[in-house]
N, C-alpha and C positions, 0 to 999 in steps of 0.2 A: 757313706761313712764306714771309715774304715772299722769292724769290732771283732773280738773271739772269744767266746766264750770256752773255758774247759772247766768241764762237768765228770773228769774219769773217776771223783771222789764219791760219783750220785750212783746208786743200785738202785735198778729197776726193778718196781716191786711184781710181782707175779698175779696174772688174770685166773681164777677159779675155771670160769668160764666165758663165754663171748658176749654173755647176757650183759656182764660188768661194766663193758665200758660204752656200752649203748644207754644201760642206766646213770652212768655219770654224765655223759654228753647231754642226755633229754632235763640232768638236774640243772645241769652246769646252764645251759640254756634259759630254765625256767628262774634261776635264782637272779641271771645276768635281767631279763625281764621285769624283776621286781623292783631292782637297781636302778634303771628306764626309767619306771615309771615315779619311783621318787624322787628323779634327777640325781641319783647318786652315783653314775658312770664319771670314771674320770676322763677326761682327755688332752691330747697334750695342751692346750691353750688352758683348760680347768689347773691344771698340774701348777701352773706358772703365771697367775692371774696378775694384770699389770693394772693396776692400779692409780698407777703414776697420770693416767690422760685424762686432767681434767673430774676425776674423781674428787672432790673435798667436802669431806662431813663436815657440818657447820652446825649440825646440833642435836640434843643428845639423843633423839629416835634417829639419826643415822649412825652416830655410833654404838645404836645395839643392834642394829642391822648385822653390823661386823662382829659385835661381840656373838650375836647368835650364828651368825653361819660358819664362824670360825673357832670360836673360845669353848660356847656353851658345852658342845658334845663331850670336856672334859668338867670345864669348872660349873658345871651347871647353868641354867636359866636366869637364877640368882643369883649367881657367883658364889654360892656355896661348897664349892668341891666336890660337888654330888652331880655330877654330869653322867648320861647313860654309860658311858667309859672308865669313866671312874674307879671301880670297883675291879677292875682287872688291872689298874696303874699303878708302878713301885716306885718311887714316891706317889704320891697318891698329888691330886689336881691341889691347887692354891685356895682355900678357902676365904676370898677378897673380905667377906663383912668383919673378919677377927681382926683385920689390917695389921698381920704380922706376915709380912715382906721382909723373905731371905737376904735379898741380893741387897742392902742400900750402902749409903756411903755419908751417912746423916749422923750428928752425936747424940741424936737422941728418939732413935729407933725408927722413925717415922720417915718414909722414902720419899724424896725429890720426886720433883717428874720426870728430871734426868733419869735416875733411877727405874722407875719402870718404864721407859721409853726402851733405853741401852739391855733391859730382861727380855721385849716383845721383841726389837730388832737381834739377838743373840741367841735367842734362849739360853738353853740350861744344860749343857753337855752332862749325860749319866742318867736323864730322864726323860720323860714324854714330851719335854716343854720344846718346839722346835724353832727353829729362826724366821722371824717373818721379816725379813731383808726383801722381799718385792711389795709390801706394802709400802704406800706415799707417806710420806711425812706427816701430812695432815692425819692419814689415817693411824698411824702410830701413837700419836697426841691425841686424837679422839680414842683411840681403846683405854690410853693412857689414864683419860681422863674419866672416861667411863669405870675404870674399876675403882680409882679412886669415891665417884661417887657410891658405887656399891660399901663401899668401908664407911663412909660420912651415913650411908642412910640409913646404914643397920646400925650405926649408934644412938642416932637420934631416936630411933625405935626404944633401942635398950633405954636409954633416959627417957623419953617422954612419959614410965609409967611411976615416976620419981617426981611427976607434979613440978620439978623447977621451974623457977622465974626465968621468963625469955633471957634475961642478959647473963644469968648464972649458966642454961643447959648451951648459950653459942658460946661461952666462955669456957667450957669443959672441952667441945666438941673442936672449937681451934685448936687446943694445947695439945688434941690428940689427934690431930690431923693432917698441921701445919710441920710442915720437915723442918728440923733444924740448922744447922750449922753446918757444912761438910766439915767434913776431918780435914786434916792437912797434912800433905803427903812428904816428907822431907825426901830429899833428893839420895836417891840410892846408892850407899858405899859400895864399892869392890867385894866381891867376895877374897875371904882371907882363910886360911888355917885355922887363928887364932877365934876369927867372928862364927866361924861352923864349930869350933870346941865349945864355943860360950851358947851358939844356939841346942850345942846338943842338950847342955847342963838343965837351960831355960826350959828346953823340949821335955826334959825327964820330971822337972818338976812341975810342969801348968799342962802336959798335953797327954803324956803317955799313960796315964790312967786312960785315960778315953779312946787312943790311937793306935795304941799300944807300942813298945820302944822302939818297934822297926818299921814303926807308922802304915803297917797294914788291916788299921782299923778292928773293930768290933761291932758288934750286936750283944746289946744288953735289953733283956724285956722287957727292964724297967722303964727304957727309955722311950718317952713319946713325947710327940708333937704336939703345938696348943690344940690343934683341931684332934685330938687322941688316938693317935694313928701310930707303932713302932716307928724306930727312925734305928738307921747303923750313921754309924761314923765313917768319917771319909778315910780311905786308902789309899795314901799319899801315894803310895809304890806303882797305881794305877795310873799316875800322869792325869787323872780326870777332875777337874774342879769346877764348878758348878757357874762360878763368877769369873773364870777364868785362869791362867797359871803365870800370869808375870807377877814381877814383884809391889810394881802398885796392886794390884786386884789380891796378893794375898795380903798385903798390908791391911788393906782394906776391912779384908772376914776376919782378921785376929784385932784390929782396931774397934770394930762393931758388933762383932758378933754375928749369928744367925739368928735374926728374930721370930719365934716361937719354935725354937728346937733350943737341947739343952747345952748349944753351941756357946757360951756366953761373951761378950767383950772383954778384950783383956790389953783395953788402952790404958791400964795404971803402969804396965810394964816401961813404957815409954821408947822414943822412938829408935833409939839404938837396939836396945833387945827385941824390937820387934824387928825393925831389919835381921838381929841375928836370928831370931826362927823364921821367917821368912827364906833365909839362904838353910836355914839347917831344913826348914820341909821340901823344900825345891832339891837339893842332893839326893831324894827318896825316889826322883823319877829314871825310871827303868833300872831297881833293883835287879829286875829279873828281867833282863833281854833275854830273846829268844834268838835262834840262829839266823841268819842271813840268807832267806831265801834266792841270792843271785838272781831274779827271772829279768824284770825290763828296767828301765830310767825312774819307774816312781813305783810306789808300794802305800796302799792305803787300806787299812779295813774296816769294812761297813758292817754295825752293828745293826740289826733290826730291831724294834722292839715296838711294842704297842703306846702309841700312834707315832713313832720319829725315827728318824735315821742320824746316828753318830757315825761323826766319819775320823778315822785315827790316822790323820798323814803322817809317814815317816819323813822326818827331819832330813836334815843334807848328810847324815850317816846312811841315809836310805835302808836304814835298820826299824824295824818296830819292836815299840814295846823296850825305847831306850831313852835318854834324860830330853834328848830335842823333838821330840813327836809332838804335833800340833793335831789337837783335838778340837772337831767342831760338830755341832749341831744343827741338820741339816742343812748344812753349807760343802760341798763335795768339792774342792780345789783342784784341777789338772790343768798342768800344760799345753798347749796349742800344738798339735803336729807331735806330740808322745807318745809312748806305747805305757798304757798304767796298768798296772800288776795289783789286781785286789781279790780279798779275801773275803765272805761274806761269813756272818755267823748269827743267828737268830736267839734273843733273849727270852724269847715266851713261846711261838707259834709259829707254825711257817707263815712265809711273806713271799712278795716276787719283788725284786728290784723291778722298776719301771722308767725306762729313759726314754719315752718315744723322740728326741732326736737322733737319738744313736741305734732307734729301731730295736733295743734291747730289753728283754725280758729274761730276768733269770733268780730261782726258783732257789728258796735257803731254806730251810728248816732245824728246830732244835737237834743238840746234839751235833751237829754234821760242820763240817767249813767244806763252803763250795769255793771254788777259785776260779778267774777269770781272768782277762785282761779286755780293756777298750782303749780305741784310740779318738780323739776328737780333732777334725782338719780345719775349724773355722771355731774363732772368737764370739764372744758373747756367753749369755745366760741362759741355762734351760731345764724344764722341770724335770722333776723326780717324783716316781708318785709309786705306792704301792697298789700292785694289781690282785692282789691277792685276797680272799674274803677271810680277812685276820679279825673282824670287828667293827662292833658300831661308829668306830673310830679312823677307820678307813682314809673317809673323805680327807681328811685331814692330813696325813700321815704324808705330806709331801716336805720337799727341798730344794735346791738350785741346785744343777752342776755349775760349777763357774770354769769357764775356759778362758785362760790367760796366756798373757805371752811368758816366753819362758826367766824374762826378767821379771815380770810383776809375781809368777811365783815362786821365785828365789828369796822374794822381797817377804811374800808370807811366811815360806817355811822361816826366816829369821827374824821372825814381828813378834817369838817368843810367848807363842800362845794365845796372840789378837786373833779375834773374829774373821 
């Protein structure tokens, strides 16, 4: 396999004496050991766990099999957001028992199972939450189903000490549990002149208090999350959106809101003016391109962060950081037989990119961009795993490369922001 890594961005740090690096080999050793022995060595088959053979939970002690070896080390044991990882995570883990779910598409706050099936298959681009695209169907539907029981059981807790009559506390516990209605997505006007002047109008009066006018967001202290935790506002200019960045998917977050952030619903506007802020947030991407590195055929940059990998592809401008950049989360897109030109940049700690098909290890740290290029000569899927001891969070912190023919990734860079 063909790969290159350049590193002329990396300075070698300087040995005091020769004791140093005898001392780090004998820790490096004994730390790799502890890892052993609690099964926490990654490898490439761990990296990319296939699921699909014959695997299917069928009830709810197998789907916390999955919730614990994969879920808990963020969202906790009880799904409380208090996972040993937790506490180093920005946004911080999903707190399942308060059953306020960001991503839904429900009129009455309470997500589908669609909904959290389409969150665990996608994640959450700009966070720790990563794509679990190699898990089966089946097992997507059992986590699915399993967090939702986490949110039903911690209610019935909170009610049980209310004394209610059996048919009042299961007549409470549907109304709060039971998803409503999807929304209804009318079919997407053209962008116009006229409809981005009206979204701006729309934008100044319902958004920019929060967004601020040039939609590169803020951080206010006052603002927290149901589970009480700070929260910033999203930075359109970033191209990064959490549910996605087409025009159904922001329909969607300005239709229903962010449930337990101070993001609120604002389907009274109705569906023309949401269309027009919809096209007037979507003109905010790539404010601020950056110059055109000229190096190969594709350009992609890998954010590290405690536990997931964002990966920023450039558009068919083969620019980053400009209006057609598709952003995903742990999903790494390249062409078959290309030369891809990536840039690595770490948001908390160093990390090691890990691709054991491509034989590739290479080493980012805060502050620095390392830069690279790999190429891939044969189709399919393969893991991504971080080699690096970033964290209790570790295990987790993988992704797919996906390698495609050079039409099916033509077909993503222009899927306008799909998974």
């Amino acid at each position: 396999m063909d790969e290159r890594i350049d590193t002329s961005s990396e300075t070698p740090a300087k040995n005091g004496s020769g004791f140093a690096p005898i001392a780090f080999i004998v820790a490096s050793l004994a730390f790799m050991a502890i890892l052993i022995l609690r099964g926490g060595v990654l490898n490439s088959a761990a990296l990319l766990p296939n699921p699909r053979a014959g695997t299917q939970p069928s009830s709810n002690s197998e789907a916390r099999l999955l919730y614990n070896r994969y879920c808990s080390v963020c969202h906790g044991a009880g799904g409380g957001g208090d996972g040993p990882a937790a506490i180093v995570l920005d946004p911080r883990p999903r707190d399942f028992r308060l059953g306020k779910y960001r991503l839904i598409s429900t009129t009455n706050g309470v997500p589908s199972r669609q909904d959290l099936v389409r969150t665990i298959r996608n994640g959450m681009p700009g966070t720790s939450m990563p794509a679990w695209r190699h898990f089966s169907d089946h097992q997507v539907q059992a986590l699915a189903e399993y967090c939702s029981s986490v949110t039903t059981d911690s209610l019935k807790q909170q009610l049980g000490a209310r004394k209610l009559k059996p048919a009042v506390l299961d007549s409470i516990i549907k109304s709060k549990t039971t998803a409503g209605a999807g929304i209804t997505i009318p079919t997407e006007p053209p962008v116009t002149p006229a409809e981005l002047a009206k979204g701006r109008v729309l934008f100044e009066a319902n958004c920019a208090k929060c967004h601020n006018s040039d939609g590169s967001g803020k951080l206010d202290p006052t603002w927290k999350t149901d589970e009480g935790f700070p929260i910033a506002s999203r930075n359109f200019t970033a191209n990064i959106f959490k549910g996605g960045g087409r025009g159904a998917d922001l329909y969607t977050r300005i239709s229903t809101g962010l449930p337990g952030t101070p993001m609120a619903s604002f389907a009274s506007l109705g569906s023309d003016d949401i269309w027009c802020l919809v096209h007037y947030v979507q003109s905010f991407r790539g404010a601020h391109p950056k110059p055109d590195s000229g190096r190969h055929d594709v350009l992609v940059r890998i954010e590290a962060r405690r536990f997931a990998w964002n990966f920023r592809h450039a558009g068919p401008d083969k620019k980053l950081d400009t209006a057609d950049d598709i952003v995903t989360n742990g999903l790494l897109h390249i062409p078959v037989g290309k030369r891809v030109s990536f840039e690595m940049i770490s948001a908390d700690v160093p990390h090691t990119l890990w691709i054991p098909a491509l034989r590739l290890k290479q080493n980012v740290v805060p502050g620095r961009i390392t830069t690279g290029s790999i190429q891939a000569n044969e189709l399919g899927d393969y893991g991504i795993g971080c080699a690096a001891a970033c964290g209790v969070g570790r295990e987790v912190m993988t992704g797919t490369l996906i390698v495609e023919s050079p039409a099916e990734f033509d077909r993503f860079l222009t899927n306008s922001g799909a998974p």
